[in-house]
C-alpha positions in Angstrom: 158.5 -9.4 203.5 155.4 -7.0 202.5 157.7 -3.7 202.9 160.4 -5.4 200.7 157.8 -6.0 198.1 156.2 -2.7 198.8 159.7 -1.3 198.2 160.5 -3.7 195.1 157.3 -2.7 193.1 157.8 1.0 194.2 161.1 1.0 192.4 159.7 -0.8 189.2 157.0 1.7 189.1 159.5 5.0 189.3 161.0 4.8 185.6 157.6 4.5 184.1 156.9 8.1 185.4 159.8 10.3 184.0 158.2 11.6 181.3 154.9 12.8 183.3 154.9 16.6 183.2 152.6 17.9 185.8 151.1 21.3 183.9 148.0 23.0 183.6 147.8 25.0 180.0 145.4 27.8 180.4 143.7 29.4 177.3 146.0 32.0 175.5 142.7 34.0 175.2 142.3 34.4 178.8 145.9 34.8 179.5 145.8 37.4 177.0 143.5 39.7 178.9 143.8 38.8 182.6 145.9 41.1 184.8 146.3 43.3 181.5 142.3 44.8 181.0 141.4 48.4 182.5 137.5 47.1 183.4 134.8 49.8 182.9 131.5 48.8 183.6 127.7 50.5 183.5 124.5 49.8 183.9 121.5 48.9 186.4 122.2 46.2 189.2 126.1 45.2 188.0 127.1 44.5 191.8 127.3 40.7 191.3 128.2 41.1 187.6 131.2 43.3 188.8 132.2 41.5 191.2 132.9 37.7 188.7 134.2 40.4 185.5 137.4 41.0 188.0 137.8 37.7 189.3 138.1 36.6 185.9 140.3 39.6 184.2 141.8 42.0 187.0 141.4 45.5 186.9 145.1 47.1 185.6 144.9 50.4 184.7 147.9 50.3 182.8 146.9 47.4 181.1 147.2 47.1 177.2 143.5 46.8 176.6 140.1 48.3 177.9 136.6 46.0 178.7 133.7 48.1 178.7 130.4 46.2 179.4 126.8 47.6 179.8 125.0 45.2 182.0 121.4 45.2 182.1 118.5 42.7 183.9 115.4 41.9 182.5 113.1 40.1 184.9 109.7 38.7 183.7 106.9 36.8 185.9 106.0 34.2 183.5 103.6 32.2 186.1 101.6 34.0 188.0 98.3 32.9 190.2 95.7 34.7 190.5 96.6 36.6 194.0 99.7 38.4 191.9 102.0 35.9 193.4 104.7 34.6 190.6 105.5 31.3 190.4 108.4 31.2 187.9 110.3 34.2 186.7 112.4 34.3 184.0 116.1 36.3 184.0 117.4 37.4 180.7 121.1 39.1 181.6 122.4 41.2 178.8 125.8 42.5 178.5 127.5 44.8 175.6 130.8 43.7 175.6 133.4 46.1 173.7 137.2 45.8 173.9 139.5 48.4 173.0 143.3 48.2 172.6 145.5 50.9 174.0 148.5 50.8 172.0 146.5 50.7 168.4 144.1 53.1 169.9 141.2 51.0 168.1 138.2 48.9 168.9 138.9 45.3 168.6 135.8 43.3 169.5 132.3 44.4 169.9 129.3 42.0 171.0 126.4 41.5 172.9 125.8 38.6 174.7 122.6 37.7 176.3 122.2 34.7 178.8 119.0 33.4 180.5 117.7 31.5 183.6 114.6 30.7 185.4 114.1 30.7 188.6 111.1 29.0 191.2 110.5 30.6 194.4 109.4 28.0 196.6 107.4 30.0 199.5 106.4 33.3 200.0 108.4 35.6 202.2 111.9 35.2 203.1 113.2 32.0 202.7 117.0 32.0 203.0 117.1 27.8 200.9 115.2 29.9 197.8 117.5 32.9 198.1 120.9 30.5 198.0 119.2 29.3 195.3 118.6 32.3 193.3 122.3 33.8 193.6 123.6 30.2 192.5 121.7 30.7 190.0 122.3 34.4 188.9 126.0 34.1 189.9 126.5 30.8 187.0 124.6 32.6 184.5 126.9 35.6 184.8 129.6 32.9 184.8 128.6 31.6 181.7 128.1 34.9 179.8 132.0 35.8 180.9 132.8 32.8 179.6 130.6 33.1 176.7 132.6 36.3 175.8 135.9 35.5 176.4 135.4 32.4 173.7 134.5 34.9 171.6 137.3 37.1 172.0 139.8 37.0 168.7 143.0 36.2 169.3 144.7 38.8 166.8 144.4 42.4 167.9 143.1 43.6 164.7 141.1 47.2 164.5 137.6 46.4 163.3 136.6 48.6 160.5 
């Protein structure tokens, strides 16, 4: 008796899903650039910040357009005691986006975007909880400046002047 009215309602249910369509629309921006964007990077400590620019766009080199992006850190000890010991730091990443496109043989898009975090060390030493901490930390906020720039991006391929 259940399976039968397991099986009835199962059968009543079926017509109300034919005109789901299962797809996941990503941004044209993105899909613009990805897999298609020769990546050249500089500056001090880019490691991490190299690692999340070619997750997010590839690295083709016959790609249609060029990233270039100078990465720099600034770290500042905005708490400190009075045995030198910091008790909050601020992080200020900065990253000077410019993107060039190959075919026009022109600069399309040229910004600088900054993002900030601060971070609390919670004991002195090594303290392996505070340093998970501190690359979730730095690893978003690089997240969000990559994202940051790639809302930015126009979606033409105009030359700027």
């Amino acid at each position: 008796m259940i399976k039968s009215l397991i099986l009835f309602l199962l059968i009543l249910s079926l017509p109300s899903c034919n005109n789901i369509e299962l797809l996941l629309v990503e941004n044209s921006s993105i899909n613009k650039l990805k897999g298609n964007t020769s990546v050249r990077l500089s500056g001090t400590n880019k490691e991490r910040f190299a690692q999340e620019v070619i997750s997010f766009f590839g690295n083709s080199n016959n790609g249609e357009y060029i990233l270039t992006a100078n990465f720099s850190e600034k770290k500042e000890n905005r708490l400190v005691k009075k045995n030198q010991v910091a008790e909050k730091i601020d992080y200020e990443l900065t990253v000077d986006y410019s993107i060039f496109y190959k075919i026009m043989g022109c600069k399309i898009f040229n910004k600088k975007v900054i993002s900030k975090f601060s971070f609390v060390p919670k004991s002195f030493g090594y303290n392996f909880g505070t340093d998970r901490s501190f690359e979730k930390l730095y690893i978003r906020s690089v997240k969000k400046n990559i994202r940051e720039l790639i809302d930015l991006v126009p979606e033409g391929t105009n030359c700027l002047q």
